[in-house]
C-alpha positions in Angstrom: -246.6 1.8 100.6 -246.7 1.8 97.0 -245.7 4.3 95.0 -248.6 6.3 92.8 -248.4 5.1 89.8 -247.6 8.3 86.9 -249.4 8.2 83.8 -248.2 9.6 80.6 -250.4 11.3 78.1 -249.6 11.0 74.6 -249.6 14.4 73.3 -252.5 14.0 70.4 -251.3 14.7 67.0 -253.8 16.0 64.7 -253.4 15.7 60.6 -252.8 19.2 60.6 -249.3 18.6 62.7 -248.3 15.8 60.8 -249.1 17.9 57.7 -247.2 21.1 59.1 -244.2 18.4 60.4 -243.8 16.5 57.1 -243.6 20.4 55.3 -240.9 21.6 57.1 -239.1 18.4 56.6 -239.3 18.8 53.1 -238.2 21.9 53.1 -235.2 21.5 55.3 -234.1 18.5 52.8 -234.8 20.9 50.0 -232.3 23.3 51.4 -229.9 20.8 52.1 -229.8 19.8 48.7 -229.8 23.5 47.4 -227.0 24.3 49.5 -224.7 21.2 49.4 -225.6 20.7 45.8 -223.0 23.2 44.0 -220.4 21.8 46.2 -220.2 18.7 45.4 -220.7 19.5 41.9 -217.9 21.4 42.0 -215.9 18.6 43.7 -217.0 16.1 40.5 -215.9 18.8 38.1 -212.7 18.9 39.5 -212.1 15.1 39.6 -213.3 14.6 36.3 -211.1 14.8 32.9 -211.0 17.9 31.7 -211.5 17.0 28.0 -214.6 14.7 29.2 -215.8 17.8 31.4 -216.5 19.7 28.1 -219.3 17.1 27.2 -221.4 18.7 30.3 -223.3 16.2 32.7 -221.5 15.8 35.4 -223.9 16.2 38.3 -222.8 14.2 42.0 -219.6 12.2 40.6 -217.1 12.8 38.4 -217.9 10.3 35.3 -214.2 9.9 34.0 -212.1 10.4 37.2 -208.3 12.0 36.8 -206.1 14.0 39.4 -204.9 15.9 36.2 -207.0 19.4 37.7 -205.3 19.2 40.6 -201.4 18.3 39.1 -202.6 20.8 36.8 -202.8 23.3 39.6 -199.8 22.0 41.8 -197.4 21.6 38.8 -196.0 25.2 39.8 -193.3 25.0 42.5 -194.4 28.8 44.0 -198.2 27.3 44.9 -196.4 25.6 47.8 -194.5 28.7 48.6 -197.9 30.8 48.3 -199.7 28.2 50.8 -197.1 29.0 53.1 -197.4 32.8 52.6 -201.2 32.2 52.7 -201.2 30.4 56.1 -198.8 32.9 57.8 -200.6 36.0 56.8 -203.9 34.0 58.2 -202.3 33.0 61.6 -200.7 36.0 62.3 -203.4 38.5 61.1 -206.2 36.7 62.7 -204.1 36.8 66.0 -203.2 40.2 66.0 -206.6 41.9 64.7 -208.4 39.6 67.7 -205.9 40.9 70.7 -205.9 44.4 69.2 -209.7 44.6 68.4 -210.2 42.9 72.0 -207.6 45.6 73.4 -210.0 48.5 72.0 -213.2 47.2 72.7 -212.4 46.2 76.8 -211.3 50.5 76.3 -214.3 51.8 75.4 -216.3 49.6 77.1 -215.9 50.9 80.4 -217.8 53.7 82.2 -215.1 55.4 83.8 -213.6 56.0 79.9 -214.8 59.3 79.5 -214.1 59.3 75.5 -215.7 56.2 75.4 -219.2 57.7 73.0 -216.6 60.1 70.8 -213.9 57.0 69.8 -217.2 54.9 69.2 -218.5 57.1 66.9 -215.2 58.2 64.8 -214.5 54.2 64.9 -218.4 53.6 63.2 -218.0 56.4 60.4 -215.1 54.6 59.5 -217.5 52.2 58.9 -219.8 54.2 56.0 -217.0 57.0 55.0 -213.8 55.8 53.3 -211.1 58.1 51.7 -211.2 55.6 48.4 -208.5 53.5 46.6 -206.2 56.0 45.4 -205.6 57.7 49.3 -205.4 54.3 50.7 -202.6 53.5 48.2 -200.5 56.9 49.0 -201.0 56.3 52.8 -199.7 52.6 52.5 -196.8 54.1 49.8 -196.2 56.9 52.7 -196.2 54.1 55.5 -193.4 52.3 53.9 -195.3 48.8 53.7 -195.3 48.1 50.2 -193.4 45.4 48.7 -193.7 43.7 52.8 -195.3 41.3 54.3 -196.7 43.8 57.2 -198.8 45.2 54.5 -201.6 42.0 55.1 -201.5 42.6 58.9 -201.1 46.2 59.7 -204.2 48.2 57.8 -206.7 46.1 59.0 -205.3 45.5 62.8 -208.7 46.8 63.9 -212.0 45.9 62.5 -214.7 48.1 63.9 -217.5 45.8 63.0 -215.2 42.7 65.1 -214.7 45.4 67.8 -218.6 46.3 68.3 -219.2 42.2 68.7 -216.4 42.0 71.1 -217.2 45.2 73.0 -221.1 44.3 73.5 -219.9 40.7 74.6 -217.9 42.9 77.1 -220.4 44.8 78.3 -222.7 41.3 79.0 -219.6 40.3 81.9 -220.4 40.6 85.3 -218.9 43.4 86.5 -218.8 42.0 90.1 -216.0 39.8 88.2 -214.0 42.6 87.6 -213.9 44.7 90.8 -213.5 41.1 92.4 -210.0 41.6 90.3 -209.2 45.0 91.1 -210.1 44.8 95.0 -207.2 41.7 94.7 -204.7 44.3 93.2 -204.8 43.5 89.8 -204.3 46.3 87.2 -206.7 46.5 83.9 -204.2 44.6 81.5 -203.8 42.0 84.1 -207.8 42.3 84.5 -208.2 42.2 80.7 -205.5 39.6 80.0 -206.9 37.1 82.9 -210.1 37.5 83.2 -211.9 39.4 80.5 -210.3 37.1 77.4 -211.0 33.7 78.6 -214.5 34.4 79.6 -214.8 36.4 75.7 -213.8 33.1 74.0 -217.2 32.9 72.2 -217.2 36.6 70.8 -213.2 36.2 70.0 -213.8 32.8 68.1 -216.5 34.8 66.4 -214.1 37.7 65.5 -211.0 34.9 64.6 -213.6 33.1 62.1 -214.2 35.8 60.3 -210.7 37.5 59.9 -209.2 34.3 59.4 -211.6 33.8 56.1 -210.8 37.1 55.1 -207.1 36.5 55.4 -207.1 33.4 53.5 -209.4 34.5 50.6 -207.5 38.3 50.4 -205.7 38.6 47.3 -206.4 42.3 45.6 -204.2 43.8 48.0 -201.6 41.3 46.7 -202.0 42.5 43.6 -201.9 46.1 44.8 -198.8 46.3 46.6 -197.4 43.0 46.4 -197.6 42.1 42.6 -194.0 42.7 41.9 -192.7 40.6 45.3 -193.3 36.9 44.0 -191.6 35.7 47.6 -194.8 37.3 49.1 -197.4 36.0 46.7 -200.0 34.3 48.5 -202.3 31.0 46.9 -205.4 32.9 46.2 -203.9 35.5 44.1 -201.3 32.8 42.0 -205.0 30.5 41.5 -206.4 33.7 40.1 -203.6 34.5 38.0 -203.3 30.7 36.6 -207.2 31.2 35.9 -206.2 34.2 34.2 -203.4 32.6 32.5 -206.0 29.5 30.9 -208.7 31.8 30.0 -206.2 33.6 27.9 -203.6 31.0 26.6 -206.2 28.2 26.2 -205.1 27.0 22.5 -208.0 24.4 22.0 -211.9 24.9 20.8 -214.1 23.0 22.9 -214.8 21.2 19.8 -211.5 20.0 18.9 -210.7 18.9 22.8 -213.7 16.3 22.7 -212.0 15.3 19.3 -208.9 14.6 21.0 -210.6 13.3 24.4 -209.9 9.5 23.6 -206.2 10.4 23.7 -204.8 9.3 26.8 -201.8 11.6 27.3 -203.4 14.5 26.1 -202.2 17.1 29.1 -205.2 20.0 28.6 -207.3 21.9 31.2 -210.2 24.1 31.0 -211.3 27.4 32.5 -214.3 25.6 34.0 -212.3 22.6 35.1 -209.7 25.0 36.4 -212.0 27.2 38.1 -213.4 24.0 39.7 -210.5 22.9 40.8 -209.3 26.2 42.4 -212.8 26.4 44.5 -211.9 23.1 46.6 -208.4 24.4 47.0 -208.9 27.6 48.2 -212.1 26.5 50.3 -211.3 23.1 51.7 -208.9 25.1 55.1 -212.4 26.9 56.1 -214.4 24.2 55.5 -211.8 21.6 58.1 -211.7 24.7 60.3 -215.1 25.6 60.8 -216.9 22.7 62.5 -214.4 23.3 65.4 -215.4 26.8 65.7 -219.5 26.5 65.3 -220.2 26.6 68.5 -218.5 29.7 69.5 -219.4 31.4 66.1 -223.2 30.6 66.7 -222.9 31.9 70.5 -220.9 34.7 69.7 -222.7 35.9 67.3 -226.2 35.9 69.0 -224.5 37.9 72.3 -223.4 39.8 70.6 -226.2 40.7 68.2 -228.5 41.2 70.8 -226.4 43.4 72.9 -225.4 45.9 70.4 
């Protein structure tokens, strides 16, 4: 017997789709460009001789291409140093703010917690009242962590805005999971530890994105506690101090660098060129980090946000 033969409709496309279609294309190029556009700029500035730079017109590729930014910026032995400094503080803050923001939100997100509303809400004031610079500074002076590295890790070991996304990801589990755990004999850091952070992973990728581009970009409170400790600079706050450093000790008019931009060994930078330069540096870690993290960060964040 033969089968009945299925027929497919095309679905009919009036001009008004294919107007409304060939818009949001445009518009979704439009922000591509918009958004990528400054970037790459960026990138061309910082390949491009700094003396030629100061002619302007340097859009998508650098026009007269030199590595000199980027000796320029990795001439200083105490960059590498920094890096390390930078990537340690990173690792091991992002680590320990995740467990320790994961540890409080499993806490308060169960019933039987009777304290759980009253340590929600003194963790969300924290949130809009702040004690200000100058008692943050004494309480870090009276805490013994200046002049340390533990001074990067320990004030912000709990984020309350990471622990709300973590908690209400928490609070989405199955709790059949977790008496399923208890009836077996396990105890709540055995529960929390085997079962509640594998299935968090997308809320805790979430949380480690963001600490970990906070950690790396962080460099005031090197320069509050930390400024007299070079073995515990880190590389955002030595690129801001060599930007500081060619702002103020730059010895050439923009008009007498394009005089002397035919000479070949001529060893100058520039503020823009500089600044440039420090932008890829600083940004290129997120930017290889990120695309393996997307997916968690986009599901993390929309649990999360609708849970609240």
């Amino acid at each position: 017997m033969q089968a009945p033969v299925k027929k497919v409709y095309k679905r009919f496309r009036s001009p008004g789709d294919r107007l409304f279609d060939t818009i949001n294309v445009l518009l979704l190029l439009g922000l591509t460009v918009v958004t990528l556009y400054p970037f790459v700029n960026t990138l061309a500035v910082s390949l491009n001789d700094a003396n030629d730079s100061i002619r302007g017109g340097i859009y998508l590729w650098p026009r007269d291409f030199s590595w000199g930014n980027y000796k320029y910026v990795f001439k200083e032995a105490t960059i590498f140093h920094a890096t390390l400094i930078s990537v340690l503080r990173t690792v091991i803050g992002t680590v320990v703010t995740v467990l320790a923001s994961a540890m409080v939100a499993y806490t308060i997100s169960r019933p039987e917690f009777v304290l759980r509303k009253f340590v929600t809400v003194m963790f969300v004031l924290t949130m809009y009242l702040n004690g200000g610079l100058i008692p943050n500074y004494l309480l870090i002076r009276d805490l013994h962590l200046i002049g340390s590295f533990w001074v990067y890790i320990v004030p912000g070991i709990i984020g309350v805005f990471n622990m709300i996304v973590i908690r209400s990801f928490i609070e989405g589990l199955p709790e059949g999971i977790l008496e399923s755990a208890r009836i077996d004999g396990a105890g709540e850091f055995r529960t929390f530890m085997r079962i509640v952070l594998p299935l968090s992973m997308p809320a805790l990728a979430t949380v480690a994105l963001f600490t970990g581009v906070y950690q790396w970009n962080s460099w005031f409170d090197v320069f509050l506690y930390n400024s007299q400790v070079p073995d515990l600079s880190t590389l955002q706050y030595e690129l801001m101090r060599m930007l500081a450093n060619s702002n103020s000790n730059s010895s050439m008019t923009s008009a007498s660098a394009f005089a002397n931009s035919g000479n070949d060994n001529a060893n100058y930078v520039t503020p823009t060129s500089i600044r440039a330069t420090m932008t890829i540096v600083a940004s290129l870690p997120m930017i290889l980090v990120y695309p393996f993290l997307q997916k968690y960060f986009v599901k993390g964040m929309t649990l999360g946000g609708v849970k609240g």
